[in-house]
N, C-alpha and C positions, 0 to 999 in steps of 0.2 A: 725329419721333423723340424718343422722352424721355429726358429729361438725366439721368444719373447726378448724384445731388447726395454731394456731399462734406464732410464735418466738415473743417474746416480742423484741428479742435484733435485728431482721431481717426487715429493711423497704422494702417496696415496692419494686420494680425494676422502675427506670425512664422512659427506653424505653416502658417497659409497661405500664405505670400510660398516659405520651404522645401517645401512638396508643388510648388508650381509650381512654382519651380527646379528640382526633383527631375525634373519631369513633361517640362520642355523640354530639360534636359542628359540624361536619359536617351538611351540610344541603342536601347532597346526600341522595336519597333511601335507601333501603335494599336488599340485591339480595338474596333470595333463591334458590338453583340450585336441580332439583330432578335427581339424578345420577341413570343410569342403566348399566347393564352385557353387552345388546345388545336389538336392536329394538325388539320391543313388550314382556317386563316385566311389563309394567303398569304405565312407568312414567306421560304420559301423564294425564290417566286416575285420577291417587292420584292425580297430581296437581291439576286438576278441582275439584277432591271432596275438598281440602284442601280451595281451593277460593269459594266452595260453603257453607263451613263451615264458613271464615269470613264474608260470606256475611248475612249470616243469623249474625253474632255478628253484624253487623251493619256497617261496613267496605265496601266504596265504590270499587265494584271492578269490572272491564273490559277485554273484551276479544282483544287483543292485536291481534295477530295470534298463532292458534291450529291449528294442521295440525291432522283433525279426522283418513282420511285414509282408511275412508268407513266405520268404526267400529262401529255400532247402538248405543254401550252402551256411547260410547264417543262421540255421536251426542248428546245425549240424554242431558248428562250433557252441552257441549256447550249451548246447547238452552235454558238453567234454568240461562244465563248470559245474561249480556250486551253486545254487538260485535260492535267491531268498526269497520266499512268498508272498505276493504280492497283496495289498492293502485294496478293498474292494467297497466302492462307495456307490448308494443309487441316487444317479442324477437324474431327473425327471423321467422315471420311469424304467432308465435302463441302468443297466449295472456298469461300473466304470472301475476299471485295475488302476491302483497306483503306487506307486514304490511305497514299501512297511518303512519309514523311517527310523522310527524305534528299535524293529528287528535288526536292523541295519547297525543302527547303533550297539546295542545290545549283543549282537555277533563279534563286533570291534575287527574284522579282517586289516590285513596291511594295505589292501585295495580291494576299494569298489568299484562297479563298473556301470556308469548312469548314463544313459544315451539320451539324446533328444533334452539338449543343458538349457533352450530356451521352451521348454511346453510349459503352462498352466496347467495347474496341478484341476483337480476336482474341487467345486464347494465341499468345506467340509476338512480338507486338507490341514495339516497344520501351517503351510507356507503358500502363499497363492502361487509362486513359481518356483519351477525345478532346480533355480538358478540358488534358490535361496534356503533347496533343501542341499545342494551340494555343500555351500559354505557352512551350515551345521555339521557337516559329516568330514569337513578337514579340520571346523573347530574343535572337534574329539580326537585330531590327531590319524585320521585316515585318508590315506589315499586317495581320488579318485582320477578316473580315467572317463571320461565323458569327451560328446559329440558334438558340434553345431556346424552349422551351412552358414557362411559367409554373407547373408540377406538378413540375417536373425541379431548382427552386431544393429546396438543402437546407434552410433551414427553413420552408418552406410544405409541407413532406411531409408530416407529421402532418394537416395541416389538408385539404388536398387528400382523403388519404385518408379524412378522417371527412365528406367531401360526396360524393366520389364511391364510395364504398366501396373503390376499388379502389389498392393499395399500386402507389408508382413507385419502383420496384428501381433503377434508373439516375438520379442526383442530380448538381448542379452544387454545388461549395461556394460560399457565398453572396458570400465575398471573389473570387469570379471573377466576378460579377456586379457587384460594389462598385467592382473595380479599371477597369470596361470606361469607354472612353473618350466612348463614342458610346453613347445607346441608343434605338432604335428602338420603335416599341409598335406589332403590326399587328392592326389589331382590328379587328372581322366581329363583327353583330348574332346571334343566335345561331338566326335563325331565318334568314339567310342562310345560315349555316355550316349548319346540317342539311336546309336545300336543294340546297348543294351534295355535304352526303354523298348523298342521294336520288340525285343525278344522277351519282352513281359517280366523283365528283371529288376523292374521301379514301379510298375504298377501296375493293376490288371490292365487286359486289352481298351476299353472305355474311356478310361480314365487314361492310358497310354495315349491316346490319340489325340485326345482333348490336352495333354499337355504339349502332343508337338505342336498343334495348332499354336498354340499360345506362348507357354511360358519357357518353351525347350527349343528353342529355335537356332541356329548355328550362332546369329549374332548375339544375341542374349548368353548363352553359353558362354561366349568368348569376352565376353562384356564382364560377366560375374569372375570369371578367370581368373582375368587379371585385377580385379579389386581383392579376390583372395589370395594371391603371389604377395601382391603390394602389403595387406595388410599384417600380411605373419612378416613381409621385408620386415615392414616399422618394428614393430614386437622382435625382433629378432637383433635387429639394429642397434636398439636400446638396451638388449642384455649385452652385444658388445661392447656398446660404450661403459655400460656401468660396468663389467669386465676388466677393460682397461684401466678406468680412472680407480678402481678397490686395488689394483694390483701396479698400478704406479706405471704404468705402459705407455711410454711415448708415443702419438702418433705418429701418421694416422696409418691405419692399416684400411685399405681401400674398399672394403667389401660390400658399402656404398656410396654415395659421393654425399659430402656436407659440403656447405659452400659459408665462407666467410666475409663481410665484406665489414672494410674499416671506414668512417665517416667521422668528417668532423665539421668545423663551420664554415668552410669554406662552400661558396655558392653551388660549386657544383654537384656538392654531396648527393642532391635529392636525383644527378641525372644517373651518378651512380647507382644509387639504390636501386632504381629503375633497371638499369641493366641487370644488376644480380637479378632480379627478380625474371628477369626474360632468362637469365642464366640457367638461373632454377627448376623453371617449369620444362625447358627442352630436356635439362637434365632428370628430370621429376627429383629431384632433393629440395630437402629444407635448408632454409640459409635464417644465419644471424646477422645483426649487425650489432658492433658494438663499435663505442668511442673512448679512448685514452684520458681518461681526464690527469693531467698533469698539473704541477702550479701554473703553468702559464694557464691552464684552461680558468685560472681563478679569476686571472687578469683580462676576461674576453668581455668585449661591449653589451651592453643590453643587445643591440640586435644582434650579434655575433653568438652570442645566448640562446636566444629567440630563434634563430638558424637553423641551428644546430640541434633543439629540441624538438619543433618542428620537422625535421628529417628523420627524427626516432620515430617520433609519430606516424610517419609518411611510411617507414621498413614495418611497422608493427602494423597497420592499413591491411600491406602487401602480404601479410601472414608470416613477417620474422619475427622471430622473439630480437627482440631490442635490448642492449647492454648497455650502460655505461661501469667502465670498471679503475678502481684507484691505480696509479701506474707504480711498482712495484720495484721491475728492475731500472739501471738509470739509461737503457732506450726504450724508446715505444715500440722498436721494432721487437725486442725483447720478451713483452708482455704480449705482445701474439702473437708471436710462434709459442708463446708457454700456454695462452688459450687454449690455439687452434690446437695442439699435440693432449691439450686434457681431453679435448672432446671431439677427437677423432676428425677435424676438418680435414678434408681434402683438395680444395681449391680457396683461393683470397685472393679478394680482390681489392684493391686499391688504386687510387689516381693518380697521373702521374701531376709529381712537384711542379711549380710555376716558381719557383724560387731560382734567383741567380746562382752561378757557378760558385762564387765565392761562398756565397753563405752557407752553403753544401758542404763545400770544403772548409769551414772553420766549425760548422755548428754539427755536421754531419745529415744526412738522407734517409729518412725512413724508409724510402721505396730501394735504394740502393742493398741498408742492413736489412729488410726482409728478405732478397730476393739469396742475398748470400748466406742466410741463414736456414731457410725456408726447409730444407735438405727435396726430402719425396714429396713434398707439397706445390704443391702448381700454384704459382702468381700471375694471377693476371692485373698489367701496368692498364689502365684505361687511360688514353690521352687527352687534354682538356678539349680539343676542336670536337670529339667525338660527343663529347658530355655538352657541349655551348647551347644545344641549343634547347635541352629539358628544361623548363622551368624550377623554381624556385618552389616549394609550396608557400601559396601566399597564408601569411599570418592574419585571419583575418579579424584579432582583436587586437588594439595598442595596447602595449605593455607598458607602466610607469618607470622614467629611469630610477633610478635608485637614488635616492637622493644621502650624499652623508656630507652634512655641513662642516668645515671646517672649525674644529673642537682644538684653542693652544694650549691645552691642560697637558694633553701626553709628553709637549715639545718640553714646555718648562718643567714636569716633572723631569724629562730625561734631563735638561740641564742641573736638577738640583741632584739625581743621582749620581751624575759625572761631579757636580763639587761634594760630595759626600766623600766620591773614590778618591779625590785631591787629598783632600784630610787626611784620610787614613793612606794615602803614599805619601804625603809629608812628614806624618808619626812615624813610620817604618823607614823613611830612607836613610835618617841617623842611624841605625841600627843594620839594616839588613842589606843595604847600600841602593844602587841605581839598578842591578838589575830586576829587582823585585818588584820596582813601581811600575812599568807596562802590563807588569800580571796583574797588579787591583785594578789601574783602570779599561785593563779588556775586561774584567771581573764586573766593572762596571757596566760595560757595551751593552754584555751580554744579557745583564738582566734588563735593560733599557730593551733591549730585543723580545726577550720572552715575552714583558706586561705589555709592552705597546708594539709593535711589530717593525714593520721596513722604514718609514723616513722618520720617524722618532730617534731609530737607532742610529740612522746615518748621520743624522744632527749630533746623536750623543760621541759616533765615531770622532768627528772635525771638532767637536768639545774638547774628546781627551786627546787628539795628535797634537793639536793647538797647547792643550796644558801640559803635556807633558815636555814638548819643545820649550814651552815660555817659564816654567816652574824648574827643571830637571837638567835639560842639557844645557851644557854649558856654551854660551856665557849665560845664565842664568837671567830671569827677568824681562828676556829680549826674543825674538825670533830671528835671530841670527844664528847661525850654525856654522862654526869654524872650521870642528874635528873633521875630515869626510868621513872618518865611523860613525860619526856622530849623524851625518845626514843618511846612515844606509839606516843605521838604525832607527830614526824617527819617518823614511819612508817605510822601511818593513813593518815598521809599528803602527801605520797609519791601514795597510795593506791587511797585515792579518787581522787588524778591527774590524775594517770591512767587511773581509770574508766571515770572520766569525757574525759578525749581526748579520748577516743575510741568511746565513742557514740558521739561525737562531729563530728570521723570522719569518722563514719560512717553515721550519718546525712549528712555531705558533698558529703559523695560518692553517696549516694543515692540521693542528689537531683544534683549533677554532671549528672547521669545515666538519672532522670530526665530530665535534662532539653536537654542532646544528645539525648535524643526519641521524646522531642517536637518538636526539630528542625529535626529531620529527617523525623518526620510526618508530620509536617507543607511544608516539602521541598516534600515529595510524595502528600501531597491535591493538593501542585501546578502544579506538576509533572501531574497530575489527570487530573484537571480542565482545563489545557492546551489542555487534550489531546482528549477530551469531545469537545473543541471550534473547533478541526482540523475538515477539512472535506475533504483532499484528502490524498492520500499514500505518496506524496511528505513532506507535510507540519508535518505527524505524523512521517515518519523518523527522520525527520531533528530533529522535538522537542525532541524524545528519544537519539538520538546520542548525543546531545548536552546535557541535559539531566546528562546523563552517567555518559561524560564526565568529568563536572562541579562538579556531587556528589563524583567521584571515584579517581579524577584528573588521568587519562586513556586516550589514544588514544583509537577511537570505531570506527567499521565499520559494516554496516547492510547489508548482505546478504538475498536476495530473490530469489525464484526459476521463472525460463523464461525462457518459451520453451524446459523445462526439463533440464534445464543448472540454477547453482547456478551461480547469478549476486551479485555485488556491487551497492547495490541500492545507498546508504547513508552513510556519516560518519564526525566524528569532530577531527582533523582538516580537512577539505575537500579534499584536496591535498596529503592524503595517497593510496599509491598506496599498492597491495598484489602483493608476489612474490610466485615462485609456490610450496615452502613448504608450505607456504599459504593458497593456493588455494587447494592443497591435504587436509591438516588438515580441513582446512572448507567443501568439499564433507564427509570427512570422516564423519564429524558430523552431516553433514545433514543426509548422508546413513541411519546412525549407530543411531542415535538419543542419540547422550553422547557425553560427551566433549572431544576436542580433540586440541592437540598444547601444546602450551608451558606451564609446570607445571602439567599437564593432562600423563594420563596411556598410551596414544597414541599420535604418532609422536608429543614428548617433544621437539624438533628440532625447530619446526615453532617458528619464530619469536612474534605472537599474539597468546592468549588464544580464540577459538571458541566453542562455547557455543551456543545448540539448543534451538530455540523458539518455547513455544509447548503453546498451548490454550486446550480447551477442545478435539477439536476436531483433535487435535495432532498436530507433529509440522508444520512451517506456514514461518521460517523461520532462518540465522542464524544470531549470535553477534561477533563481534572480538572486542580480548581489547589488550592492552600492552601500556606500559612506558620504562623510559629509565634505569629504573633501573635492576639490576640481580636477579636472584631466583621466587620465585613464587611474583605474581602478589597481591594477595590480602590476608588481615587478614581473619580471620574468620566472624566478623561482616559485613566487607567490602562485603563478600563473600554474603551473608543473604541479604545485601540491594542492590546487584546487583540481587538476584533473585528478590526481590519485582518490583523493577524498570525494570528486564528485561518480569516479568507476564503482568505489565501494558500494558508497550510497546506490547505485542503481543497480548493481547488481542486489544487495539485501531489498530492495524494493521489489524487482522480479521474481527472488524468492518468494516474498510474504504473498504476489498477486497468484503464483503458480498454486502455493499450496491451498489459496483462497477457489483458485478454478476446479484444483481437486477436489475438493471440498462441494463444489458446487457440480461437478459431474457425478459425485457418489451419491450427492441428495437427487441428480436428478433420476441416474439410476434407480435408486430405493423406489423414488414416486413413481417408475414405467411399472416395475415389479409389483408393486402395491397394486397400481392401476390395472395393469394387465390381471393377477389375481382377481379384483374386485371382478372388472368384467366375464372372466371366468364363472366366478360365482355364480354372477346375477345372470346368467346365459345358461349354467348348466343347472345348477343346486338349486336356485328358485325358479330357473322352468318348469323341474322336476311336479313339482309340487300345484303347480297350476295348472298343469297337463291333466294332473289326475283328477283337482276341482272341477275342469272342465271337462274331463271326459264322462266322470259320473253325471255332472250338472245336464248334459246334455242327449245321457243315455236313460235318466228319469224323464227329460223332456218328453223325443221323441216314442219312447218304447214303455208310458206310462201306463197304458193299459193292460199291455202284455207282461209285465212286472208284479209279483208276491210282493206280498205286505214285508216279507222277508229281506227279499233285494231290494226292497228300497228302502228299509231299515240300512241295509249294507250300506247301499250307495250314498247317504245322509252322513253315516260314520264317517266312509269315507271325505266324505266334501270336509266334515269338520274336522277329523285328524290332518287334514294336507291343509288345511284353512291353519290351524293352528302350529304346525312348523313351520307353513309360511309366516305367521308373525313372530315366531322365533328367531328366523334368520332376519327378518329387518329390525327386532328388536338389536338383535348381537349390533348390527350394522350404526345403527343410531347409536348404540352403548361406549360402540370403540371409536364413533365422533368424537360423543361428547369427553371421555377419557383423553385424548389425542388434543383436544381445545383446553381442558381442565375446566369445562367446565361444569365437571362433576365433583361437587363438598357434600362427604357423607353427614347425613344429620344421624349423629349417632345418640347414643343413651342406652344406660345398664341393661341388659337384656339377659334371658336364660337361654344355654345356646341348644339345650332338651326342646324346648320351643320353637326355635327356627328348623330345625333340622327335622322337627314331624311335619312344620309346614311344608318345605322344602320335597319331603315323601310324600303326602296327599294330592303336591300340583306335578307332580311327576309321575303318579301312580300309572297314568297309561302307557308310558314307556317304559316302566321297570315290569309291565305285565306278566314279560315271559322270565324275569330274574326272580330269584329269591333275594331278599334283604334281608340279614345281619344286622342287626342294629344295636352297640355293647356301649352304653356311654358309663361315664364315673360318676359314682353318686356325690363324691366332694366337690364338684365343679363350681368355681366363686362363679358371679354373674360378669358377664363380658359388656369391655362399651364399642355396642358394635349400630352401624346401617341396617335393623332388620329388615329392611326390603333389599336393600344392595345385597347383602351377607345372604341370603334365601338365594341369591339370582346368581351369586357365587356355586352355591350346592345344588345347584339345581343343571347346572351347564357341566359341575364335575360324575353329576349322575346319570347327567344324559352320556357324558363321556365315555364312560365304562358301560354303558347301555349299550352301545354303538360297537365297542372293539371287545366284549366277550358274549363269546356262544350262549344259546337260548340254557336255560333249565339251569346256570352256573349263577354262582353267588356272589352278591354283592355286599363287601362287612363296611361299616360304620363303626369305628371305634374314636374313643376319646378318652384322654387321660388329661393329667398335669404334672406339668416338668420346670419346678423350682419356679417361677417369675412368670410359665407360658403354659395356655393349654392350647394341646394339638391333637386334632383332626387327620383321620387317616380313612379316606375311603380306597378300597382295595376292591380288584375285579379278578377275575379267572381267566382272559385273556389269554394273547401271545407276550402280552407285554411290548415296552418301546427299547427300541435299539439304542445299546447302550451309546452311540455317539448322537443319541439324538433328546436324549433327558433332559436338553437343557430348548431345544430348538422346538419341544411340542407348543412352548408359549409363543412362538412369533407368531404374527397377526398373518392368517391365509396360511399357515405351515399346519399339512396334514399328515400322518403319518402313513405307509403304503399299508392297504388293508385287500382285505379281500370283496369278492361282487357281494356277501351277504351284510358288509355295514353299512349302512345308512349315510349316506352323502352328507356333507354341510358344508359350513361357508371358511372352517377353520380359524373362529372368530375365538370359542368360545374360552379357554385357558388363557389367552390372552387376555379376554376382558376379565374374565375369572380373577387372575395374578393382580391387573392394574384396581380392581374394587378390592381386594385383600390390603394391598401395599399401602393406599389411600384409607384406611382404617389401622394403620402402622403393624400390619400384619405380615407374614411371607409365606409362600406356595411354593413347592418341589415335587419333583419328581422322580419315582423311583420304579425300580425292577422288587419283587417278593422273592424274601429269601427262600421260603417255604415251598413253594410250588410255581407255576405259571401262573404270570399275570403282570400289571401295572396297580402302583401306591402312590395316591395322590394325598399329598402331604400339608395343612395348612397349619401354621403357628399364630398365635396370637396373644398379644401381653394384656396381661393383668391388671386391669386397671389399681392405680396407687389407693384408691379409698376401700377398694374391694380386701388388697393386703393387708390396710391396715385393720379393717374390722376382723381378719383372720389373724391378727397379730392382738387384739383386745380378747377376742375367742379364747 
């Protein structure tokens, strides 16, 4: 067995030590996922043997939903389990099985067993996808063991579909794949798998052929192959790093290759990058790049700055994740190997030094201490001839130097706190003699170090050697030095001042540097969190412009593209107007996707600096900025936290447009469905009807002679019973217009509701011909403020309703009561009644419930419109099953008017 080796001097990683904790105090499941190339390698199959195998250890486990597929051997095993019964929905017309969730839940097994982890459930479902009944079923703390084909991950869809030609509609998000605990890889050579389709083992003979044709073809096969090896690689990769770094495990342990590469502001950085990058892909690994920021890196020029961040930018392009990290131990070389060993690197890359021998030798060799420290890690030195001739990424906005005017406040202050320290070592030296006065005025240095930093201090150092020599050592008064103790001690004392204010101010600067990063992080979490609470385009404009503005002190304006034209969506102060150098500069940079305007390599002219907003999926949008001052607009850091702020902004901008497109593909959806219904209708339910008009109309035409005064009695009824449900169904049809427009206002007033409801019975009478009516009202009934023409046309569609879905010679009741503040309305039928998952769905507009050839067609208007004239009179309508017998209770409430109570409250 091989030994885990340990850094003694290396803890844990925190983020890792908390996901584990997270991962063992959760009281969620555990998700195993068994990954395939392509339908029929055997996922299904291992899964059953894998749960036949815990069941025999003693592990309660259940069959959730397998989808066999007709396959004996995978019958065979289902049947050696438990099955929970499946959940049965009808989808237009046909019946459709889908996992009992509830049952599911309600059994609570240790494992369940859900195959096929990306299908769309049925309308009707509790969760549109499978994916998202799984995650309910480990939030109860179970198990599951589920399946997917490697084309069904969401970001290999695009990729998938440009090999196999063929688009997979049904997708997994990739955080369902990332989160699974276990993952399985079942993999079939691909000339096994198309053996097995030949021998009708993936799918009938038909369908077998027509897949080799197409989507089973050796290359394709081998194509999807290897993106499911690769893809369980990465998942796999990442539980060993997170392995290692929870348990403190030096690297790297080889088991795939990471690559590292170190960069910093020298020129050649970007040809490095470049190389790892070709490193990389031969290797297929992912690489980092990070930079050492040291104190020297405090001290590097505006363009050396500029350089340097520019090459981050340039590795993050190329797909690395980009670092810069504080330097910790006191080499650079140091701080990565303690990286590369946290996160498993296996090769680093580095350039070779252009520094002379000497400086090597007195200052020490980065390239030298990695390569001695490196142990199992591979260093590759890159030579500068090799790099000379990659360019630079050109910068292509000016950055502002930084400007800090010369301020003599800190100098003179350090002098008066060096003659403070004089004082009080000329108080003390009577008493506690000479050796004690070099301790107040290093005491001095040092605070001279702290409040003001490096040449304050060093003025304050040459303050106190000077006074302490002229004040102190003898001969007093003079800068003479007779003792030679006397000059070791006034060198040594000049020596450790030094030293001490230099790491004094360098401790200053460093937590200066500090504490500007916390607040600029603390000012992006907010920046963040704000941008997270927005929910429309409006409100996340406004908060980045403002934003911006606030961190950059900048005038900002947000451009967005409409109707193929670049607009002024947003901007702070609100009242900035663009003129049309402008308006040039801001197309150009949309065109062009680079910067362009003032300070920039293109039209420098424009008044504002415009700047493209890009997301992943490119850009999305643009930024203008400018102040009143001349020259380029930003420092170099200013430059670095306008990107950060302006990635935020563009990604919450992509959000608020995505869920705005969602939003706008579910309405368009609604409208085909609606549309497509309607046309239905008007093709079948009012052909119906006209068919008959005209077939009578034209069977009294031609056959008027040969016709009894009898049959053409009939044939008259005829024409006018189908004459008169045809303007039923365009009445519904114009009713659920004007409802849908609003613009139906009931004209209400006091009304008796004994009165509407006989009218209601008389205009209905020919369709209630073959029912009995029940008719039981309450004799206390207050008088209601109701629509009597609306309220009639309401009970008139709920009695055609129960007309339509119970058998001839069966009863129809009419009852009414009063309950406290409401009286309600109960018309009840003899029916089958409605499915209890569908009580709620009889009211959608075109939703009909499945009946049989003996009910009467319609347009599926009418409970709809029913509900919407009820609710528009401040009324409500339900629907119910009879507890008493079969049938369907159609339920209406209705409040009491306040003048009606009070006269029952004078009564």
């Amino acid at each position: 067995m091989v030994q885990q080796r340990r850094d003694p001097e290396q803890r844990p990683s925190p983020e890792a030590l908390l996901e584990a904790a997270r991962r063992e105090e959760s009281a969620s499941g555990k998700l195993k996922i068994f990954v395939g190339a392509a339908p029929g390698v055997g996922k299904t199959y291992e899964m059953l043997q894998s749960a036949h195998a815990r069941r025999k250890a003693g592990v309660d486990v259940v069959v959730g939903f397998v989808e066999t597929h007709g396959r004996a051997e995978t019958e065979a095993l289902v049947r050696g389990l438990e099955v929970i019964p499946r959940k049965k929905f009808d989808y237009r017309g046909q019946i459709v099985e889908e996992m009992d969730l509830d049952a599911v839940i309600a059994r609570r097994p240790k494992i369940a067993l859900v195959d096929e982890l990306a299908h769309t459930n049925a309308a009707g479902s509790r969760h549109p996808k499978r994916y998202l009944d799984v995650e309910e079923l480990l939030s109860h703390g179970i198990d599951v063991y589920t399946a997917v084909n490697i084309q069904h991950i969401e970001s290999l869809n695009d990729v998938v579909a440009q090999i196999t030609h063929v688009r997979v509609r049904e997708t997994v998000p990739d955080s369902v794949f990332d989160r699974a605990d276990a993952i399985e890889l079942i993999d079939l050579t691909p000339d096994d798998l198309i053996q097995r389709l030949r021998e009708g083992k993936v799918y009938v003979p038909k369908q077998a052929e027509r897949a080799l044709e197409h989507y089973f073809s050796p290359g394709n096969l081998t194509a999807l192959r290897e993106l499911a090896l690769r893809r369980t690689a990465d998942r796999v990769d990442e539980q060993l790093l997170n392995h290692m770094q929870a348990n403190a495990i030096a690297g790297p342990w080889a088991a795939g290759e990471r690559i590292l590469v170190c960069v910093s502001e020298d020129p050649r950085a970007a040809g490095l990058v470049r190389y790892t990058k070709r490193l990389a892909d031969r290797l297929h690994a992912p690489f980092t790049a990070i930079s050492i920021e040291t104190r020297r890196s405090l001290q590097l020029s505006d363009e050396q700055r500029d350089r340097l961040a520019d090459t981050l930018r340039l590795a993050e392009s190329l797909g690395a994740e980009a670092l810069t990290i504080p330097a910790v131990g006191r080499r650079i070389a140091d701080d990565v190997i303690n990286f590369a060993q946290g996160n498993n690197v296996t090769q680093i890359v580095i350039g070779k030094s252009t520094r002379s021998r000497w400086f090597e030798m007195t200052r020490g060799s980065v390239v030298h201490d990695l390569v001695r420290r490196a142990g199992n890690i591979s260093v590759h030195v890159i030579p500068g001839d090799e790099l000379a001739e990659e360019g630079v990424p050109n910068t292509a906005v000016q950055t502002a130097a930084r400007s800090e005017p010369f301020n003599p406040l800190p100098y003179l202050k350090a002098l008066g706190i060096v003659l403070l320290g004089l004082g009080a070592a000329e108080l003390i030296q009577p008493r506690f003699g000479i050796e004690n006065v070099d301790l107040v005025l290093l005491t001095a240095v040092v605070a001279v170090a702290v409040r003001y930093g490096l040449w304050p201090s060093l003025l304050a150092t040459v303050a106190a050697s000077l006074s302490y020599n002229f004040f102190f050592l003898p001969p007093i008064y003079t800068f003479t030095i007779t003792d030679p103790t006397n000059v070791a001690a006034f060198v040594l004392f000049m020596v450790v001042a030094m030293i001490v204010s230099n790491v004094a101010a360098r401790v200053r600067t460093q937590a200066d540097t500090a504490i500007g990063r916390i607040r600029t992080t603390e000012q992006l979490y907010a920046f963040s969190r704000k941008l997270a609470g927005t929910a429309t385009l409006d409100d996340v404009l406004w908060a980045s412009a403002y934003q911006i503005a606030l961190m950059l002190k900048v005038r900002v304006v947000l451009l967005l593209p409409e109707d193929g034209l670049l607009t002024v969506k947003s901007g702070y102060p609100p009242e900035d107007q663009l003129d049309q150098a402008d308006l040039a500069a801001a197309n150009w940079a949309w065109s062009n996707d680079r910067p362009a305007g003032r300070g920039s390599d293109t039209l420098p002219g424009a008044k504002r600096l415009f700047l493209p907003m890009r997301t992943g999926r490119g850009p999305i949008g643009v930024i203008g900025i400018d102040n009143d001052r001349t020259g380029p607009l930003l420092t170099p850091d200013q430059r670095r936290l306008l990107d950060a702020l302006v990635d935020q902004g563009a990604l919450a901008i992509e959000r608020v447009l995505l869920v705005e497109d969602m939003d706008r593909v579910k309405r368009t959806v609604e409208s085909e469905r609606l549309r497509s219904a309607l046309l239905t209708s008007i093709s079948h339910d009012l052909k119906t009807p006209l068919a008959s008009v005209l077939g009578a109309a034209s069977t009294m035409r031609d056959l008027a002679g040969a016709l009894s005064d009898t049959e053409k009695r009939d044939l008259l009824a005829t024409v006018i019973d189908e004459s008169e449900r045809l303007n039923r169904f365009i009445a519904n049809l114009l009713d659920m217009t004007k409802l849908e427009s609003g613009a139906i206002v009931p004209n209400t007033a006091l009304h008796d509701l004994g009165e509407i409801v006989g009218s209601a019975l008389r205009r209905a009478s020919k369709i209630l011909t073959a029912h009995k009516v029940e008719l039981v009202l309450a004799a206390d009934l207050p008088m209601l403020e109701l629509d009597a023409v609306l309220f009639e046309q309401v009970l008139f569609n709920l009695l055609d309703n129960a007309a339509k879905y119970s058998p001839s010679e069966t009863t129809i009741a009419i009852k009414s009561r009063r309950e406290r503040d409401q009286v309600v309305l109960d018309i009840a039928d003899e029916g089958a009644g409605i499915p209890p998952d569908e009580l709620e769905s009889v009211f959608d507009k075109f939703y009909r419930v499945q009946k049989g050839d003996h009910v009467r067609p319609g347009t599926g208007l009418g409970l709809a419109i029913s509900r919407g004239f009820v609710e528009a009179m401040h009324g409500s309508i339900s629907a119910a099953n009879r507890s008493d017998r079969s049938g369907a209770v159609l339920t209406i409430r209705l409040p009491v008017p306040a003048q009606t109570k009070a006269l029952d409250t004078a009564a």
